[in-house]
mmCIF entry with sequence, helices, sheets and N, C-alpha, C, O atoms, coordinates in Angstrom:
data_MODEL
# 
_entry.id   MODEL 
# 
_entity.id                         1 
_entity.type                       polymer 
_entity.pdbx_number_of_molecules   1 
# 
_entity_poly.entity_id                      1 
_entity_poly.type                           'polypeptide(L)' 
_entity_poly.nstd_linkage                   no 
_entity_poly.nstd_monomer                   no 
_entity_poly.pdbx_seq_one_letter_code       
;(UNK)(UNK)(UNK)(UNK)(UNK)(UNK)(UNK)(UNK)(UNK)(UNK)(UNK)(UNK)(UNK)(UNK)(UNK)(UNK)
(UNK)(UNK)(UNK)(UNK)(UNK)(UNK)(UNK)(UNK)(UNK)(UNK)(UNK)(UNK)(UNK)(UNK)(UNK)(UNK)
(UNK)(UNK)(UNK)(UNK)(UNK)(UNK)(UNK)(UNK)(UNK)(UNK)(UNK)
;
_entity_poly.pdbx_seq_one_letter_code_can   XXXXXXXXXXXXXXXXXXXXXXXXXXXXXXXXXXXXXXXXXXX 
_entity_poly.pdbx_strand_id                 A 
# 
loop_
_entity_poly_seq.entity_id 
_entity_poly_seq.num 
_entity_poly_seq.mon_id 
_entity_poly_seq.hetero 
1 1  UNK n 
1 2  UNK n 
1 3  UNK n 
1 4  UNK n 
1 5  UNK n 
1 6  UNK n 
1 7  UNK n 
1 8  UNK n 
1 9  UNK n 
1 10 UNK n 
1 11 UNK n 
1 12 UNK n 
1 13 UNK n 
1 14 UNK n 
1 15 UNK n 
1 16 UNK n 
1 17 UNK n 
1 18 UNK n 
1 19 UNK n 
1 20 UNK n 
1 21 UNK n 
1 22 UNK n 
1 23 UNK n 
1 24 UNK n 
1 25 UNK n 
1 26 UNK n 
1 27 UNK n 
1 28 UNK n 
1 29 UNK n 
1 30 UNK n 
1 31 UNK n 
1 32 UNK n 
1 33 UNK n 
1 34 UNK n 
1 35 UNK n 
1 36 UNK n 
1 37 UNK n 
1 38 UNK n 
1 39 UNK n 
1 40 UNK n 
1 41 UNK n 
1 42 UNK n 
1 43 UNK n 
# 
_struct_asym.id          A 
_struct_asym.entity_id   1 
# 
loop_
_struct_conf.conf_type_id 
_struct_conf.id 
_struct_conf.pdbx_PDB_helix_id 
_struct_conf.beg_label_comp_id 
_struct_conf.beg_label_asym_id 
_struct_conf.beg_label_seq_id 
_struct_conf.pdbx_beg_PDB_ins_code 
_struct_conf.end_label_comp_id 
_struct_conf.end_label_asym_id 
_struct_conf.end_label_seq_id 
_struct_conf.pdbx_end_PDB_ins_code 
_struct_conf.beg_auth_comp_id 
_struct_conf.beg_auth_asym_id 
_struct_conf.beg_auth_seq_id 
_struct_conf.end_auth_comp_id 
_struct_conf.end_auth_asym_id 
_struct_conf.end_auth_seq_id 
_struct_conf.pdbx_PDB_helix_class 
_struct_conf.details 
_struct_conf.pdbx_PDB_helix_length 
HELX_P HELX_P1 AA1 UNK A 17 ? UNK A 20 ? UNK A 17 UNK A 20 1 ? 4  
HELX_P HELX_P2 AA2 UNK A 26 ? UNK A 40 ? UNK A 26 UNK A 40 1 ? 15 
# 
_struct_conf_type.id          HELX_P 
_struct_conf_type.criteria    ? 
_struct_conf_type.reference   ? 
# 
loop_
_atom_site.group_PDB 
_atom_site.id 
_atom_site.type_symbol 
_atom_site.label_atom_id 
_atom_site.label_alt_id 
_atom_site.label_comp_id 
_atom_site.label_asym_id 
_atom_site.label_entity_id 
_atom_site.label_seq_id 
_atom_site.pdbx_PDB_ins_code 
_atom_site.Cartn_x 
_atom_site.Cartn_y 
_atom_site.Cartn_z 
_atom_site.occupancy 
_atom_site.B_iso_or_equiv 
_atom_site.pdbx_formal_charge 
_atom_site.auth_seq_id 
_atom_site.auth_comp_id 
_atom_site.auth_asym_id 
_atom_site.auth_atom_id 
_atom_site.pdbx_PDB_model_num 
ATOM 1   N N  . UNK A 1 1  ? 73.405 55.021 -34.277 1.00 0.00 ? 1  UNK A N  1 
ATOM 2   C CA . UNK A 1 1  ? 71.969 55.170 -34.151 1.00 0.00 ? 1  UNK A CA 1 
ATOM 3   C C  . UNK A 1 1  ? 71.382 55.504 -35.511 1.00 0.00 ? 1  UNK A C  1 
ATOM 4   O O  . UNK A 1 1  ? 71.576 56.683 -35.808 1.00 0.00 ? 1  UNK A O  1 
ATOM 5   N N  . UNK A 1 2  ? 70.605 54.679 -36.578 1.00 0.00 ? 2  UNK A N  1 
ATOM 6   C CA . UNK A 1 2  ? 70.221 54.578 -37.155 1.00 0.00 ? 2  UNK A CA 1 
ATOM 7   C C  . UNK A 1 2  ? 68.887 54.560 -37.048 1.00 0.00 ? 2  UNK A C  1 
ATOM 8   O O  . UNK A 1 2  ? 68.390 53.670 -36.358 1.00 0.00 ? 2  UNK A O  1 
ATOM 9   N N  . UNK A 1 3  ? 67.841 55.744 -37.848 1.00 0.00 ? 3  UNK A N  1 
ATOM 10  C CA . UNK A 1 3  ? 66.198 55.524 -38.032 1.00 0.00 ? 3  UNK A CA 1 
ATOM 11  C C  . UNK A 1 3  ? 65.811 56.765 -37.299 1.00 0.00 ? 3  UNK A C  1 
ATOM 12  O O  . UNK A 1 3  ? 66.433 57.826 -37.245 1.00 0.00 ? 3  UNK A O  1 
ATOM 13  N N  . UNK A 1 4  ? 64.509 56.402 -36.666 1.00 0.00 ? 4  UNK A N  1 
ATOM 14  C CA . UNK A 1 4  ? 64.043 57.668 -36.177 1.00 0.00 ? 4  UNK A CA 1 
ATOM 15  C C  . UNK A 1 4  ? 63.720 57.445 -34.602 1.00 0.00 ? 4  UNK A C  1 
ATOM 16  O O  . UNK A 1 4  ? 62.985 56.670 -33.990 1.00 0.00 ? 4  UNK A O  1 
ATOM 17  N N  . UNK A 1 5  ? 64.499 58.356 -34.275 1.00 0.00 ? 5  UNK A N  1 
ATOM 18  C CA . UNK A 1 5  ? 64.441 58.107 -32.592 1.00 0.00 ? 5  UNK A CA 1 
ATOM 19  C C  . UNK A 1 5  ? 62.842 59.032 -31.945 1.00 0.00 ? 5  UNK A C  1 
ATOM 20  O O  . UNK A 1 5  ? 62.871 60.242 -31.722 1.00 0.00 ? 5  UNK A O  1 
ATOM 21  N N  . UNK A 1 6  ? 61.566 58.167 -31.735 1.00 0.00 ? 6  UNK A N  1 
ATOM 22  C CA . UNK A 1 6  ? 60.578 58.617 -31.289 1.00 0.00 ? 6  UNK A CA 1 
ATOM 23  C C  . UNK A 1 6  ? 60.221 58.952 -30.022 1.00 0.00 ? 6  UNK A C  1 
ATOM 24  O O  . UNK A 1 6  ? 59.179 59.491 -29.647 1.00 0.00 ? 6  UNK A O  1 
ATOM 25  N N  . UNK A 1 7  ? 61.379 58.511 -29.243 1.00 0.00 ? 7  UNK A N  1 
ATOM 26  C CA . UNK A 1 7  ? 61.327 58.999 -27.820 1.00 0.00 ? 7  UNK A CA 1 
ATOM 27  C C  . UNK A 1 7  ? 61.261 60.500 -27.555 1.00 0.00 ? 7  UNK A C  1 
ATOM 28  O O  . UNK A 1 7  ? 62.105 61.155 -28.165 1.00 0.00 ? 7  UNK A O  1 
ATOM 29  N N  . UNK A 1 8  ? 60.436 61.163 -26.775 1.00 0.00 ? 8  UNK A N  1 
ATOM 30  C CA . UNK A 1 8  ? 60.800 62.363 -26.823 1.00 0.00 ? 8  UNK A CA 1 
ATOM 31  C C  . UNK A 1 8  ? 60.670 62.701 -25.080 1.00 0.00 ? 8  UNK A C  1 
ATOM 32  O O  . UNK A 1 8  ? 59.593 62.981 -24.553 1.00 0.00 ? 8  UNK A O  1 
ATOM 33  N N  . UNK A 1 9  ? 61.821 62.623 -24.420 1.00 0.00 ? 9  UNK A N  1 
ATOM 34  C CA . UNK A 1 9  ? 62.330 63.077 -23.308 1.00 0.00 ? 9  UNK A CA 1 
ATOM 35  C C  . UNK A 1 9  ? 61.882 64.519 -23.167 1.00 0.00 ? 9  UNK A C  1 
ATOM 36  O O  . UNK A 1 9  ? 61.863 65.221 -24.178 1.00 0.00 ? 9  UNK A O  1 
ATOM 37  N N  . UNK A 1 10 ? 61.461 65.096 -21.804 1.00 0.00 ? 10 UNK A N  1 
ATOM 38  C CA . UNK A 1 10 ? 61.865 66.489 -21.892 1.00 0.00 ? 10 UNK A CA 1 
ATOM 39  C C  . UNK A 1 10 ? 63.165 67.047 -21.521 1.00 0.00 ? 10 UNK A C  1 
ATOM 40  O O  . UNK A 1 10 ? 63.273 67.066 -20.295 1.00 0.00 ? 10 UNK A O  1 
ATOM 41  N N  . UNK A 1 11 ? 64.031 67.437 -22.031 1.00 0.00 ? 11 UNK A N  1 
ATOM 42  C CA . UNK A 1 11 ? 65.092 68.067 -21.083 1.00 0.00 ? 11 UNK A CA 1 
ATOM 43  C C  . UNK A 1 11 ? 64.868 69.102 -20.152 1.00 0.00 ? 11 UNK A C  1 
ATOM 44  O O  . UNK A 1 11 ? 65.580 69.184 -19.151 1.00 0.00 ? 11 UNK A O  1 
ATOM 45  N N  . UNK A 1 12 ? 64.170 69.715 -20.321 1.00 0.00 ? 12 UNK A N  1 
ATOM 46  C CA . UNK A 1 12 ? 63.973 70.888 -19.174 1.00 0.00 ? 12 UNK A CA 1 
ATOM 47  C C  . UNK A 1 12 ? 62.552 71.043 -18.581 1.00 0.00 ? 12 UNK A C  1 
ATOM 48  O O  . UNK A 1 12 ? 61.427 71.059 -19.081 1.00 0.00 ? 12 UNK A O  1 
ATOM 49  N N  . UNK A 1 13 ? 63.106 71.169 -17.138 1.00 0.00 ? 13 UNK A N  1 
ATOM 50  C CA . UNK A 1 13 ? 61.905 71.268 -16.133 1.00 0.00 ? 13 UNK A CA 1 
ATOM 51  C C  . UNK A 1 13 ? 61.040 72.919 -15.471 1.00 0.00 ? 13 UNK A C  1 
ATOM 52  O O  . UNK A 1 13 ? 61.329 73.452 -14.400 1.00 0.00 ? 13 UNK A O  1 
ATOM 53  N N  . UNK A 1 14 ? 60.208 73.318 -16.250 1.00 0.00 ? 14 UNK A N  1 
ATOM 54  C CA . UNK A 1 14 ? 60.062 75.099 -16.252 1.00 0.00 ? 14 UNK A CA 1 
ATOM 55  C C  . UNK A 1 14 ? 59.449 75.385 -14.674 1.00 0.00 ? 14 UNK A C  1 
ATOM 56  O O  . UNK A 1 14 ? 59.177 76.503 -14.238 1.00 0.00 ? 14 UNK A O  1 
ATOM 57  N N  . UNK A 1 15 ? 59.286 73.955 -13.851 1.00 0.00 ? 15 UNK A N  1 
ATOM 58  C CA . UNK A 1 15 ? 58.856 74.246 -12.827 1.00 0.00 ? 15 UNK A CA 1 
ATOM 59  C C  . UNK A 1 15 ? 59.531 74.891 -11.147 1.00 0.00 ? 15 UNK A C  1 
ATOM 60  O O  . UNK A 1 15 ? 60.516 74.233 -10.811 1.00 0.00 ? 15 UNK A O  1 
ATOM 61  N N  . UNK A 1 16 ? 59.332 75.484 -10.607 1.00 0.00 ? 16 UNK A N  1 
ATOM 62  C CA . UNK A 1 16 ? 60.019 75.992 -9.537  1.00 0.00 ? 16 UNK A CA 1 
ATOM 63  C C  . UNK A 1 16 ? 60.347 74.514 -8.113  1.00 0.00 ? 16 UNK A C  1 
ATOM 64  O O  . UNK A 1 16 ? 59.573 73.581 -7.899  1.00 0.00 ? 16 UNK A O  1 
ATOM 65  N N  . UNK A 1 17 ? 61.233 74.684 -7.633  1.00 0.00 ? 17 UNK A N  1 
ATOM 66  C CA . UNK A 1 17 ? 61.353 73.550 -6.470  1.00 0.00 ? 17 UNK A CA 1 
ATOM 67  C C  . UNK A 1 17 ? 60.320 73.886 -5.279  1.00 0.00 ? 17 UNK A C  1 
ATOM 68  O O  . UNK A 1 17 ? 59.896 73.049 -4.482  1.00 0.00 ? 17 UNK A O  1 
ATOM 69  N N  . UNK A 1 18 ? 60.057 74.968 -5.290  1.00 0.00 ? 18 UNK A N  1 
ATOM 70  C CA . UNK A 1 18 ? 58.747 75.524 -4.181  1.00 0.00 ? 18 UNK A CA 1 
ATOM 71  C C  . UNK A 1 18 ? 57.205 74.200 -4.963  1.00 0.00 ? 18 UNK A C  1 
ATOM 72  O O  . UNK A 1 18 ? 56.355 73.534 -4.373  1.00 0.00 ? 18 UNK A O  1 
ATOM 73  N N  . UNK A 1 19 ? 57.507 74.360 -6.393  1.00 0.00 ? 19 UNK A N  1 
ATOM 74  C CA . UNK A 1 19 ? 56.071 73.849 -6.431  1.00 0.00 ? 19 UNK A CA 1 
ATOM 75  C C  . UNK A 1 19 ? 56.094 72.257 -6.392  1.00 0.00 ? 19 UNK A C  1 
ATOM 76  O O  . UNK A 1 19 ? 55.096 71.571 -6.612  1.00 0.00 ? 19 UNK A O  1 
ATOM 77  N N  . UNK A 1 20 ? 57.318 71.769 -6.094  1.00 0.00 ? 20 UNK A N  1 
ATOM 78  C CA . UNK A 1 20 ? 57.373 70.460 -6.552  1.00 0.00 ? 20 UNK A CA 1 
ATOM 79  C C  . UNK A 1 20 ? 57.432 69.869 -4.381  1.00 0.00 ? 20 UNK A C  1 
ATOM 80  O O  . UNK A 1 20 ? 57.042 68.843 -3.823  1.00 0.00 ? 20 UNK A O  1 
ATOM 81  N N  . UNK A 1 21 ? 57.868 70.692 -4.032  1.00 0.00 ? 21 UNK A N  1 
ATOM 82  C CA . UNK A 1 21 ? 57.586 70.203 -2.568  1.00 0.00 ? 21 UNK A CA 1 
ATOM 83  C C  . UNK A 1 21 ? 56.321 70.252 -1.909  1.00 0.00 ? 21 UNK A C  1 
ATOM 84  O O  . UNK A 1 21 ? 55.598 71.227 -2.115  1.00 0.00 ? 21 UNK A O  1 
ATOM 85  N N  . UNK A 1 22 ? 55.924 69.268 -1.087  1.00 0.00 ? 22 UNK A N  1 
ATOM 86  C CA . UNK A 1 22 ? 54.110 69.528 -0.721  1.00 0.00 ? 22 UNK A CA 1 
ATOM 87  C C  . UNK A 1 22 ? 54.322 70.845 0.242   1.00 0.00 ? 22 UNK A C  1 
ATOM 88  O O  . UNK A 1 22 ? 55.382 70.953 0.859   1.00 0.00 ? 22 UNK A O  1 
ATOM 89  N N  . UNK A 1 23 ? 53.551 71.593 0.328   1.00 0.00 ? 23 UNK A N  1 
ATOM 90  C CA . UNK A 1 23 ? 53.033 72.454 1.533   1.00 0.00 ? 23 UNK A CA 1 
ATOM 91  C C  . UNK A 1 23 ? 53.070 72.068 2.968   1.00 0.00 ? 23 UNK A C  1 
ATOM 92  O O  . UNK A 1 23 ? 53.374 72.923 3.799   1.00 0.00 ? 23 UNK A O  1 
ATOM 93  N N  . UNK A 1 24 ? 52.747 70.687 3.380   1.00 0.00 ? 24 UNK A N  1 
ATOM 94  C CA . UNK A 1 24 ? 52.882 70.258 4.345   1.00 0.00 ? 24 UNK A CA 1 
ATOM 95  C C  . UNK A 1 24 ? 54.161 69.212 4.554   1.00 0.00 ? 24 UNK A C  1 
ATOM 96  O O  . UNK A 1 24 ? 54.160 68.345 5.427   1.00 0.00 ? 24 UNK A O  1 
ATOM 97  N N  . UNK A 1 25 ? 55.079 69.396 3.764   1.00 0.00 ? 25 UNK A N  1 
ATOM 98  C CA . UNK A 1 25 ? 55.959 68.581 4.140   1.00 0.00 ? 25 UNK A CA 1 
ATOM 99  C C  . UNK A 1 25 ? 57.050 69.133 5.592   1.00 0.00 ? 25 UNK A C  1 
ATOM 100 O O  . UNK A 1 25 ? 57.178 70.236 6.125   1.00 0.00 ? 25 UNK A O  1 
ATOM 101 N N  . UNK A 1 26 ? 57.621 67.939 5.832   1.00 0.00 ? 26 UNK A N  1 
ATOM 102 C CA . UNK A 1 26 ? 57.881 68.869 7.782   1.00 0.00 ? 26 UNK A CA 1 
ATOM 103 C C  . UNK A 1 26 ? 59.640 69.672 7.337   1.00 0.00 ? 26 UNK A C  1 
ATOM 104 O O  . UNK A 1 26 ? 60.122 70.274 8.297   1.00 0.00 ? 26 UNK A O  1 
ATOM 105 N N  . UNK A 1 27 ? 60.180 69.683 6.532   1.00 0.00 ? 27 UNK A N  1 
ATOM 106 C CA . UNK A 1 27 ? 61.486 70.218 5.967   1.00 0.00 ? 27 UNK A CA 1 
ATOM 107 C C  . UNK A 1 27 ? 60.952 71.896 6.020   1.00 0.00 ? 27 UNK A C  1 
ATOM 108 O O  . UNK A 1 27 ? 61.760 72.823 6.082   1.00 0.00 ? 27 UNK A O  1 
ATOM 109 N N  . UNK A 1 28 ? 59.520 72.084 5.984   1.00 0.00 ? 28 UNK A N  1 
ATOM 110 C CA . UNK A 1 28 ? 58.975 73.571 5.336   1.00 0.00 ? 28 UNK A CA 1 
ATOM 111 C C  . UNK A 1 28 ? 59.411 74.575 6.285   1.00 0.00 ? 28 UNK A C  1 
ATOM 112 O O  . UNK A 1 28 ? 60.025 75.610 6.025   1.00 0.00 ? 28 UNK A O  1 
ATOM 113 N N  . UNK A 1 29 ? 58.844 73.954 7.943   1.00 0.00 ? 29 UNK A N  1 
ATOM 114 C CA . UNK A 1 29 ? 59.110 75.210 9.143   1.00 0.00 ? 29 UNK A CA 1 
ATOM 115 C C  . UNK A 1 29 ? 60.487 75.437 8.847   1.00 0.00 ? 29 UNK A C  1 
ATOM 116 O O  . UNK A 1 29 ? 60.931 76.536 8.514   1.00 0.00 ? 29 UNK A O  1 
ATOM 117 N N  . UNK A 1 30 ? 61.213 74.317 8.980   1.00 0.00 ? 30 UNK A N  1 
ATOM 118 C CA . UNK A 1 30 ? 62.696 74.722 9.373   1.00 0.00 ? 30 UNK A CA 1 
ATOM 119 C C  . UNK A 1 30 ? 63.349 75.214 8.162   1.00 0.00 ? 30 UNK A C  1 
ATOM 120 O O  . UNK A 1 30 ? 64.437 75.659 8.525   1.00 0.00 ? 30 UNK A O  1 
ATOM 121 N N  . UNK A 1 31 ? 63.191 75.375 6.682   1.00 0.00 ? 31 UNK A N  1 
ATOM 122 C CA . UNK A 1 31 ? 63.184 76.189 5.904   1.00 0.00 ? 31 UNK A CA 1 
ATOM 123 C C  . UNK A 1 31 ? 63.128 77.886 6.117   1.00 0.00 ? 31 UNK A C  1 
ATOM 124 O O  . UNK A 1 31 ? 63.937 78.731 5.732   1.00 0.00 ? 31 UNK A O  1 
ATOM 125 N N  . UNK A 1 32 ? 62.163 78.010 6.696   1.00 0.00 ? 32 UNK A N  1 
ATOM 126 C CA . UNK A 1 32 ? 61.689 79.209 6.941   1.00 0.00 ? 32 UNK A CA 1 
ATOM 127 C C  . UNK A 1 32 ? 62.802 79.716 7.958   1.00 0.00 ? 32 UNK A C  1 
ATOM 128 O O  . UNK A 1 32 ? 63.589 80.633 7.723   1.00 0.00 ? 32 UNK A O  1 
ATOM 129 N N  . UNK A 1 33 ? 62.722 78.800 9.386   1.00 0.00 ? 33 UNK A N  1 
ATOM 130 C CA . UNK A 1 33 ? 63.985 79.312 10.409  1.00 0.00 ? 33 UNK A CA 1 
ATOM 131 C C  . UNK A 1 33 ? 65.005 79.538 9.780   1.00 0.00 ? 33 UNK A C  1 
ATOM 132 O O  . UNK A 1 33 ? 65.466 80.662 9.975   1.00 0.00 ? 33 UNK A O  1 
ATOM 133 N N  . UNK A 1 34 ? 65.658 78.772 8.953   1.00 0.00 ? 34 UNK A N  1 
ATOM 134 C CA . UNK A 1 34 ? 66.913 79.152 8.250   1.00 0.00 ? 34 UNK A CA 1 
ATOM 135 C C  . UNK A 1 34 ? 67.336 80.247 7.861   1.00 0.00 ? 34 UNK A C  1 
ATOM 136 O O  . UNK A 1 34 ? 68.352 80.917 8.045   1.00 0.00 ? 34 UNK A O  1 
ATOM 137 N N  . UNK A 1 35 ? 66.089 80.370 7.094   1.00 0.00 ? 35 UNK A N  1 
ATOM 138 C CA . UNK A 1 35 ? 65.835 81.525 6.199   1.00 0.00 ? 35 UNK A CA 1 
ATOM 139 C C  . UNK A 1 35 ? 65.852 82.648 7.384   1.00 0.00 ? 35 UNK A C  1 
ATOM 140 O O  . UNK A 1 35 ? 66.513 83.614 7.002   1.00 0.00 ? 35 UNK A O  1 
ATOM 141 N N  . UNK A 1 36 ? 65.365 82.817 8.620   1.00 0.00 ? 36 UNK A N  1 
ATOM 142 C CA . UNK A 1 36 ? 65.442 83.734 9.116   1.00 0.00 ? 36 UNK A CA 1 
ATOM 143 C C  . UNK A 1 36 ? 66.555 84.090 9.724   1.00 0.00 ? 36 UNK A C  1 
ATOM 144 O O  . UNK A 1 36 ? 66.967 85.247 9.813   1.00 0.00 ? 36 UNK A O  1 
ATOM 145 N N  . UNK A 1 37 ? 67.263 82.762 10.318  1.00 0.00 ? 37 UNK A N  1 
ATOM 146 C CA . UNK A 1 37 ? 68.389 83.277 11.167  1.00 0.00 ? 37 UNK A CA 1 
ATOM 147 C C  . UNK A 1 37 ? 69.786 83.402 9.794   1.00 0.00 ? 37 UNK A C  1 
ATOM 148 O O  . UNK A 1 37 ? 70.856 83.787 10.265  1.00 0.00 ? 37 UNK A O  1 
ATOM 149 N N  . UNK A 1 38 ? 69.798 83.192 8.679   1.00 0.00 ? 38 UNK A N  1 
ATOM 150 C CA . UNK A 1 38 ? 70.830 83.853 7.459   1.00 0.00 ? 38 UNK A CA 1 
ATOM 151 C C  . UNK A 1 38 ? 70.112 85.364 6.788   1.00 0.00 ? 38 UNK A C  1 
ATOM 152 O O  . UNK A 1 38 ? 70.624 85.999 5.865   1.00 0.00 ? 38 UNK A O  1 
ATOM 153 N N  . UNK A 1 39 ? 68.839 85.732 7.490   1.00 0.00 ? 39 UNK A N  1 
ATOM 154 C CA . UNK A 1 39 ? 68.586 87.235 7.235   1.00 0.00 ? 39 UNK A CA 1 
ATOM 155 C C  . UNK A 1 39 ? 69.190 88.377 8.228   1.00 0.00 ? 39 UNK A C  1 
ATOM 156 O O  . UNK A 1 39 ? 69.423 89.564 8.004   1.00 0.00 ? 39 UNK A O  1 
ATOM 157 N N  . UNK A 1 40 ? 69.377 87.509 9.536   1.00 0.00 ? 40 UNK A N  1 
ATOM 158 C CA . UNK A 1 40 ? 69.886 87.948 10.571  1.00 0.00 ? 40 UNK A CA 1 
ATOM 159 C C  . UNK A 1 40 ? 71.007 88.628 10.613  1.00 0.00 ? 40 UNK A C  1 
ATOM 160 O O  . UNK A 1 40 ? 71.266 89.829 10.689  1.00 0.00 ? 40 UNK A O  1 
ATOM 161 N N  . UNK A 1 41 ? 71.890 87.265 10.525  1.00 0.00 ? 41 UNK A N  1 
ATOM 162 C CA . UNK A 1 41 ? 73.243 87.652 9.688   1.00 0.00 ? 41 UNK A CA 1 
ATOM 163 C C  . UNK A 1 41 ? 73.817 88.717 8.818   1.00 0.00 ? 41 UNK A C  1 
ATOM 164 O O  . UNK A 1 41 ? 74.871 89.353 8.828   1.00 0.00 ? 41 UNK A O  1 
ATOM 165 N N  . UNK A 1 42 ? 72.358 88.682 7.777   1.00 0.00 ? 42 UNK A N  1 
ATOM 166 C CA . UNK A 1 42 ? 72.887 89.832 7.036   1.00 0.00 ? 42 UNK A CA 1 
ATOM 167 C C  . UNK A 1 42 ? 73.630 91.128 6.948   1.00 0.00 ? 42 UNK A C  1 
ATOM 168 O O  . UNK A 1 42 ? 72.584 91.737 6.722   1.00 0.00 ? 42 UNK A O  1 
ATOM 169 N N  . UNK A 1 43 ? 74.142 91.669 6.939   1.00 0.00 ? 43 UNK A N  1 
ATOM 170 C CA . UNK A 1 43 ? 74.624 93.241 7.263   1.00 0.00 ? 43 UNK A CA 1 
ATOM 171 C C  . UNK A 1 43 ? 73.891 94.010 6.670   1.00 0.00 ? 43 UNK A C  1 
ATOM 172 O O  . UNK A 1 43 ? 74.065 95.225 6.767   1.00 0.00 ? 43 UNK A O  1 
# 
């Protein structure tokens, strides 16, 4: 690779996966259930 490489990619994404999913997407409730019945669990 010879010259000047002007591409400039980002490598890193500073954003959270909460903000990149819509609010209304239907994966969200059952997220939440999950989340409740592995709090359950908890000891």
């Amino acid at each position: 690779m010879r010259g000047l490489n002007l591409k400039r990619n980002e490598l890193f994404s500073y954003t959270t996966l909460e903000q990149r999913i819509p609010n209304d997407h239907p994966l969200r409730p059952l997220h939440e259930l999950v989340d409740a019945v592995l709090a359950s669990m908890d000891r």
